[in-house]
C-alpha positions as CSV (number, residue, x, y, z in Angstrom):
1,X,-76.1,59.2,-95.3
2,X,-74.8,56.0,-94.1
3,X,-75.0,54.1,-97.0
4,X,-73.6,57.4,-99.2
5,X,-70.5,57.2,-96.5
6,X,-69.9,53.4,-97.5
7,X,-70.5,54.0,-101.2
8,X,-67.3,56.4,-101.3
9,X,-65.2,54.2,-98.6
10,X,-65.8,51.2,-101.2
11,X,-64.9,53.4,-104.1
12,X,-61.9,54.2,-102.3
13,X,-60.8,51.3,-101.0
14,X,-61.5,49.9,-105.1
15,X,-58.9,52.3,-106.0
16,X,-56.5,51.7,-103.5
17,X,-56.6,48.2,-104.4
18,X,-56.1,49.1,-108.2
19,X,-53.0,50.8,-107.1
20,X,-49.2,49.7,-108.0
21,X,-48.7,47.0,-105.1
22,X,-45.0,48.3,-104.7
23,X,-45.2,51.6,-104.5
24,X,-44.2,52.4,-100.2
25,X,-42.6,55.9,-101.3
26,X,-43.4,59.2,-99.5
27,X,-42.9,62.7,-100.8
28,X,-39.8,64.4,-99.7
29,X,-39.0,67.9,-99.2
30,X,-36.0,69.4,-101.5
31,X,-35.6,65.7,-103.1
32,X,-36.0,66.9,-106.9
33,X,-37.2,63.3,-107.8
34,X,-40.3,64.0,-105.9
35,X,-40.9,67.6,-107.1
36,X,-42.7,69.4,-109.3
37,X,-41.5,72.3,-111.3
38,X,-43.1,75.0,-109.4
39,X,-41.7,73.8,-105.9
40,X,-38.4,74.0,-107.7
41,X,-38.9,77.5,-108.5
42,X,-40.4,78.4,-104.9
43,X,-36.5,76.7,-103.6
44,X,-34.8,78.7,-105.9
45,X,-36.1,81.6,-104.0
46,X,-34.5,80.7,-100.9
47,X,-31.1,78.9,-101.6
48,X,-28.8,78.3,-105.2
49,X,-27.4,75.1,-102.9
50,X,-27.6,71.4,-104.8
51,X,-26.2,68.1,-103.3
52,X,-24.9,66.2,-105.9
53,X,-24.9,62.5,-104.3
54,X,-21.9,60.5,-106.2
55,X,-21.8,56.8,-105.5
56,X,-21.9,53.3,-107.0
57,X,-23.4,50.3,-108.4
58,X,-21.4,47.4,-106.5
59,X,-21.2,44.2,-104.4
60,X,-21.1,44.6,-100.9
61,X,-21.0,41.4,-99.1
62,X,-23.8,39.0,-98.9
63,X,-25.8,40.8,-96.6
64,X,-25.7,44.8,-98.1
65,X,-27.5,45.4,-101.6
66,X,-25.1,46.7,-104.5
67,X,-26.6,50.0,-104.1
68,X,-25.0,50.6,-101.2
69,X,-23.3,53.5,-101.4
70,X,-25.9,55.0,-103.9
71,X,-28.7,54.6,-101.0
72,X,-26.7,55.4,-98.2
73,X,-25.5,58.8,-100.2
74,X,-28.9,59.6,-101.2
75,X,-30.3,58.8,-98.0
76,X,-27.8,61.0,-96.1
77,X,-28.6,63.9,-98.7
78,X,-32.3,64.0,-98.1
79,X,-31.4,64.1,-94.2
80,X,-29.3,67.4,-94.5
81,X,-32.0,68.4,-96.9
82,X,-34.5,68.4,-94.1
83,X,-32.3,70.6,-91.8
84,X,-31.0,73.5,-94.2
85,X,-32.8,74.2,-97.5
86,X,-30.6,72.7,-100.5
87,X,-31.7,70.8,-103.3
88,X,-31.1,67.2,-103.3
89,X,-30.4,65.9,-107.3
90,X,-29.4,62.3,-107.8
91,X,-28.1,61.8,-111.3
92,X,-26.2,58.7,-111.4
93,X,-26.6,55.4,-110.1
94,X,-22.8,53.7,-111.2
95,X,-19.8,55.0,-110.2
96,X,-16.1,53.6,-110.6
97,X,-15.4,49.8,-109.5
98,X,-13.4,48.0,-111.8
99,X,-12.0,46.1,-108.9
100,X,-15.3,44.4,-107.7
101,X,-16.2,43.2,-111.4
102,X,-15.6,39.4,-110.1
103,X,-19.0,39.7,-107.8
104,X,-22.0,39.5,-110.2
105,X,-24.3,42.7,-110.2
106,X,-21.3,45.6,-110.4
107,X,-21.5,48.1,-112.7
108,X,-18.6,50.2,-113.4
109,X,-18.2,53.5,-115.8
110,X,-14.9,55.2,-117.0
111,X,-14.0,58.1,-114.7
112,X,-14.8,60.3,-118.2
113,X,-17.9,59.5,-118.3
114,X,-19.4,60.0,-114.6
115,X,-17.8,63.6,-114.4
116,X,-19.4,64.4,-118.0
117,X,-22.9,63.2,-116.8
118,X,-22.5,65.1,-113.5
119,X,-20.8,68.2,-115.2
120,X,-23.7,68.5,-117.8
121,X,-26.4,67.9,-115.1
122,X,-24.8,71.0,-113.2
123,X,-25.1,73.0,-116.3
124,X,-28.6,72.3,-116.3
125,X,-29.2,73.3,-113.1
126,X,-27.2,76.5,-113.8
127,X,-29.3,77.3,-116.7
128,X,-32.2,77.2,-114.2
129,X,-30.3,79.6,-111.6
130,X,-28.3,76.9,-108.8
131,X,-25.1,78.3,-108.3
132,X,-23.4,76.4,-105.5
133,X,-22.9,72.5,-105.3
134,X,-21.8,70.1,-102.9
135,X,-20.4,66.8,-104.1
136,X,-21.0,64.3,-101.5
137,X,-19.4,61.1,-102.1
138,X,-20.7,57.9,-100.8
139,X,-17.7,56.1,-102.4
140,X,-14.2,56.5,-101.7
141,X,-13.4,55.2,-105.1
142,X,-15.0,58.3,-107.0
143,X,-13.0,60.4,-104.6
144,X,-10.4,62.0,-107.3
145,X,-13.5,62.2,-110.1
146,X,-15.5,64.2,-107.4
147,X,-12.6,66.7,-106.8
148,X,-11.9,67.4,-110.4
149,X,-16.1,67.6,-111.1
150,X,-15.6,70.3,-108.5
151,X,-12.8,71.9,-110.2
152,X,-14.6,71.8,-114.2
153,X,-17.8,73.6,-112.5
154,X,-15.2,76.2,-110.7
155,X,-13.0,76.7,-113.8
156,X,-15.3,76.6,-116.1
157,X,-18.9,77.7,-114.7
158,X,-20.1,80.3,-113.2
159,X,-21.1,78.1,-110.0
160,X,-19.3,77.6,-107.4
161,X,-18.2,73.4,-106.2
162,X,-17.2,71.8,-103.2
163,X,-16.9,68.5,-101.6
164,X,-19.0,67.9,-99.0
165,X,-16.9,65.2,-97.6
166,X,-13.8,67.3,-97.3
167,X,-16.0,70.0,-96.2
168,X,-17.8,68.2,-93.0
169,X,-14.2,66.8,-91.7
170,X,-12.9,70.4,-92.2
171,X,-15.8,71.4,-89.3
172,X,-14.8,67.9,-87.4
173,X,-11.2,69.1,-87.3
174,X,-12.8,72.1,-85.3
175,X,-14.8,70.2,-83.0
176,X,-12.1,69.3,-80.5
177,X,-10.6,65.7,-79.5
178,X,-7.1,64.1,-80.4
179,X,-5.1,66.9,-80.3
180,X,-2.5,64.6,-81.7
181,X,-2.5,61.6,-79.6
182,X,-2.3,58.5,-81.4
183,X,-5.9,56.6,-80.9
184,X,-6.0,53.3,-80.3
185,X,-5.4,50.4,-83.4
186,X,-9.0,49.0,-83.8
187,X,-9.5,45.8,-86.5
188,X,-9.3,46.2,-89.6
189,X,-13.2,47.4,-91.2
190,X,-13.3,48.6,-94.8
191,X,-15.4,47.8,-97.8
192,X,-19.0,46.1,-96.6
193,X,-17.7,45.9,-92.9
194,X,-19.0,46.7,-89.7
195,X,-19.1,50.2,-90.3
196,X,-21.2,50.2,-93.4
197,X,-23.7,47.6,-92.4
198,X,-24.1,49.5,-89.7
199,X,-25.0,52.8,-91.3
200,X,-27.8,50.1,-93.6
201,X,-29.5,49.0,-90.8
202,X,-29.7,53.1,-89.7
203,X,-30.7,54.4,-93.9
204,X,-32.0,51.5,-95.2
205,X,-32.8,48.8,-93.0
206,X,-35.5,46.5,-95.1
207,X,-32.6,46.3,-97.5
208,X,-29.9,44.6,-95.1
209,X,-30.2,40.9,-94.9
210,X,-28.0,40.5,-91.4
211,X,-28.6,36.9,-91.0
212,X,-26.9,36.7,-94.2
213,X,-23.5,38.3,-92.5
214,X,-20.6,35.9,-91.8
215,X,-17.1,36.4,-90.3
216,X,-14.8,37.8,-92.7
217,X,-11.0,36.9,-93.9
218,X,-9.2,38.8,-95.6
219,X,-6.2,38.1,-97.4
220,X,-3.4,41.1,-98.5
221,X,-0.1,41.2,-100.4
222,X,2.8,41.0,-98.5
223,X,3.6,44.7,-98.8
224,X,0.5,45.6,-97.8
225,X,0.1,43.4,-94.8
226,X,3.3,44.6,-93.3
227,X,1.4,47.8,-93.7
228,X,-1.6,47.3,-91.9
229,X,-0.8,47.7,-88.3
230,X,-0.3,51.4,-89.3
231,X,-3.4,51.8,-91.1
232,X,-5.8,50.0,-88.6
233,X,-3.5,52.9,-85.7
234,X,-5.0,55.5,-88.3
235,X,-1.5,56.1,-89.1
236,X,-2.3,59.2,-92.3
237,X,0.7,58.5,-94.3
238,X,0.3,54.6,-94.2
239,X,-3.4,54.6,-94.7
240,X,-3.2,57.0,-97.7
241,X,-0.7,54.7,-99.4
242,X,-2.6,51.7,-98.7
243,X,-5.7,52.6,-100.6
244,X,-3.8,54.2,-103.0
245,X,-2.5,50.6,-104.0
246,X,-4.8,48.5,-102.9
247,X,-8.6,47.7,-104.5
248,X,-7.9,47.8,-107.8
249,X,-8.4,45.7,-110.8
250,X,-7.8,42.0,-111.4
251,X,-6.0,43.1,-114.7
252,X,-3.6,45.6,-113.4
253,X,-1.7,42.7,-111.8
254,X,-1.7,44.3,-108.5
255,X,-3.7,41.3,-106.5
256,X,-5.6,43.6,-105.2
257,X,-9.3,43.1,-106.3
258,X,-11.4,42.2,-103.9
259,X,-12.2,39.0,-105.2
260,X,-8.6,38.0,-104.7
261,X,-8.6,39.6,-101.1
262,X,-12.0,38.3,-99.3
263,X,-14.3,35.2,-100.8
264,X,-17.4,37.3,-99.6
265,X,-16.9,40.7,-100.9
266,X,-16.8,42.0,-97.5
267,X,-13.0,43.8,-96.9
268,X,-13.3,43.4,-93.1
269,X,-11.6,41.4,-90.2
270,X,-14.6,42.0,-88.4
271,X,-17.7,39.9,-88.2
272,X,-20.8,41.8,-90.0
273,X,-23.3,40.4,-87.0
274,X,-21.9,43.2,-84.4
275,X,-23.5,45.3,-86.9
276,X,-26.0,47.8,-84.9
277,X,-29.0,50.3,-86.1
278,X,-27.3,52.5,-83.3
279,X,-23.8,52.4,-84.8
280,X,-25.0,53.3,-88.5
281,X,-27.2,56.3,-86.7
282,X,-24.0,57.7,-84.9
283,X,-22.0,57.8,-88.1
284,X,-24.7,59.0,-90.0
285,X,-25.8,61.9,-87.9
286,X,-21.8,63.0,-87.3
287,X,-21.9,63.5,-91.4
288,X,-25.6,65.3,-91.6
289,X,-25.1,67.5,-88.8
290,X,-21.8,68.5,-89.7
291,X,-22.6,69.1,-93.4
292,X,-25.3,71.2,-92.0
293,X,-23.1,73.0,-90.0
294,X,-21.0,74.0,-92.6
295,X,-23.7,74.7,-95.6
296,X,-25.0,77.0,-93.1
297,X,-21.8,78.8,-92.7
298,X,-21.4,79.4,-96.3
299,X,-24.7,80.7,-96.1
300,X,-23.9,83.1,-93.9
301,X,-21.0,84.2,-95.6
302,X,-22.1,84.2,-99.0
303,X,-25.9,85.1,-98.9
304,X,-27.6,83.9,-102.4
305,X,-29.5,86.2,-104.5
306,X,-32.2,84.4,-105.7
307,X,-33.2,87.9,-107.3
308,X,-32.0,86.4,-111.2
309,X,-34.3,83.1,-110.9
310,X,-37.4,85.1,-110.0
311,X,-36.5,87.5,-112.8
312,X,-35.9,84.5,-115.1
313,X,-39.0,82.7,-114.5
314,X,-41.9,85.4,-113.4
315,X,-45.1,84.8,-115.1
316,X,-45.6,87.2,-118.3
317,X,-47.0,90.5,-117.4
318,X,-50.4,89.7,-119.4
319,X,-51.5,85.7,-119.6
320,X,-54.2,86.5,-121.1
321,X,-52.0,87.8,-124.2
322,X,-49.8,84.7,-125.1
């Protein structure tokens, strides 16, 4: 028996061996990358819900990979994923970032095409019987594509959009604190900062190369620096007309690219080392267990009928017959 025992360990340690080397993946639940068709099928027997993860493709600093936001959005997705039954469907890897085309390794797409490819995925999964998506964006930049992909499935689908984003800070707003008071200016910590390094070494952490983070300049147009002690007070107005103008691209003349604002890539006045596993889990779980909260709610108020998907895909009466 003993030597039968080592025969099989041997075989399977051969096979083991003979497997892809780089393979470290582990099955998910409700991450459609990882499923099979009939587990979709058994889902669509207890929600019609799909996260739609929109992101990018872009430089972030010396010490983040360029996908970034794509890993963080993903990432964050498969977390909500494991508290509320929705189906997690990545479809695109780009998204919109003309202004960081001077740091090698961006890819950008027209605004056209990443609401086609996600509009057309959503009819596909409305063909199979989702009805109800969540955009969640993992970069500002796609912010107004998200919103109208939202509004082409509503107008012209009969599914039902949101963004996730705007839909988590609706259930923050409810969740006390502030009341108004003005909160106190904090530095400046955008693009590849603090914050987002942070929320790496939390989602992705064999991906952030933190001795590689530096302190960070950063260099604004006049008009824009005038404006900043408003934006880093969280002043609303301010800060929505400072991102409206600024990170955009090297050809619109605006000086804003962020080649022509930081050397590194990194749009921070902060230095990237206070960067903390603990910070990137706060941030991260504040998002997740919001969007939870409020996928959860709409659950409750709009029950789904997963009635037409079992109808639309029950075996035939008699196998045996086809």
């Amino acid at each position: 028996m003993k030597k039968i025992a080592a025969v099989f360990l041997a075989i399977a340690s051969l096979a083991h061996a003979q497997s892809n080397p780089l393979w470290h993946e582990q099955k998910v639940k409700n991450y459609l990358p990882h499923m099979t068709w009939p587990e979709v099928q058994d889902l669509l027997t207890r929600t019609d819900m799909v996260i739609f993860p929109v992101a990018s493709i872009e430089q972030h600093g010396p010490q983040l990979p360029v996908g970034t936001d794509y890993l963080a959005a993903v990432e964050q997705a498969k977390l909500i994923a494991q508290k509320t039954d929705v189906l997690v469907a990545p479809i695109l890897l780009p998204g919109l970032s003309p202004y960081h085309m001077e740091f090698p390794g961006t890819i950008t797409l027209s605004s056209d095409t990443i609401q086609r490819v996600f509009f057309e995925a959503a009819q596909s999964l409305i063909h199979h019987g989702f009805r109800r998506f969540l955009i969640l964006n993992g970069h500002t930049g796609d912010q107004y594509i998200s919103r109208y992909l939202a509004d082409r499935i509503n107008q012209e689908t009969e599914a039902i959009a949101i963004d996730l984003n705007d839909a988590a800070a609706l259930i923050g707003s409810n969740t006390g604190g502030g009341g108004g008071t003005p909160r106190q200016a904090a530095r400046f910590d955008r693009h590849a900062g603090v914050g987002e390094t942070s929320s790496g070494l939390y989602l992705f952490p064999s991906l952030v190369e933190l001795q590689n983070a530096t302190p960070n300049q950063v260099k604004l147009p006049g008009y824009l620096e005038e404006m900043l002690p408003q934006v880093k007070a969280n002043d609303p107005v301010a800060s929505f007309v400072f991102l409206a103008e600024a990170l955009k691209p090297l050809d619109t003349g605006k000086r804003t690219s962020t080649r022509e604002m930081t050397a590194t890539g990194v749009w921070s006045e902060r230095d990237t080392h206070d960067s903390t596993e603990a910070q990137g889990r706060s941030a991260s779980s504040r998002l997740v267990d919001r969007s939870v909260e409020f996928i959860d709610r709409w659950k409750r108020l709009r029950p789904a009928d997963p009635l037409s998907a079992r109808q639309k895909y029950a075996p035939p009466a008699n196998p045996a017959a086809q």
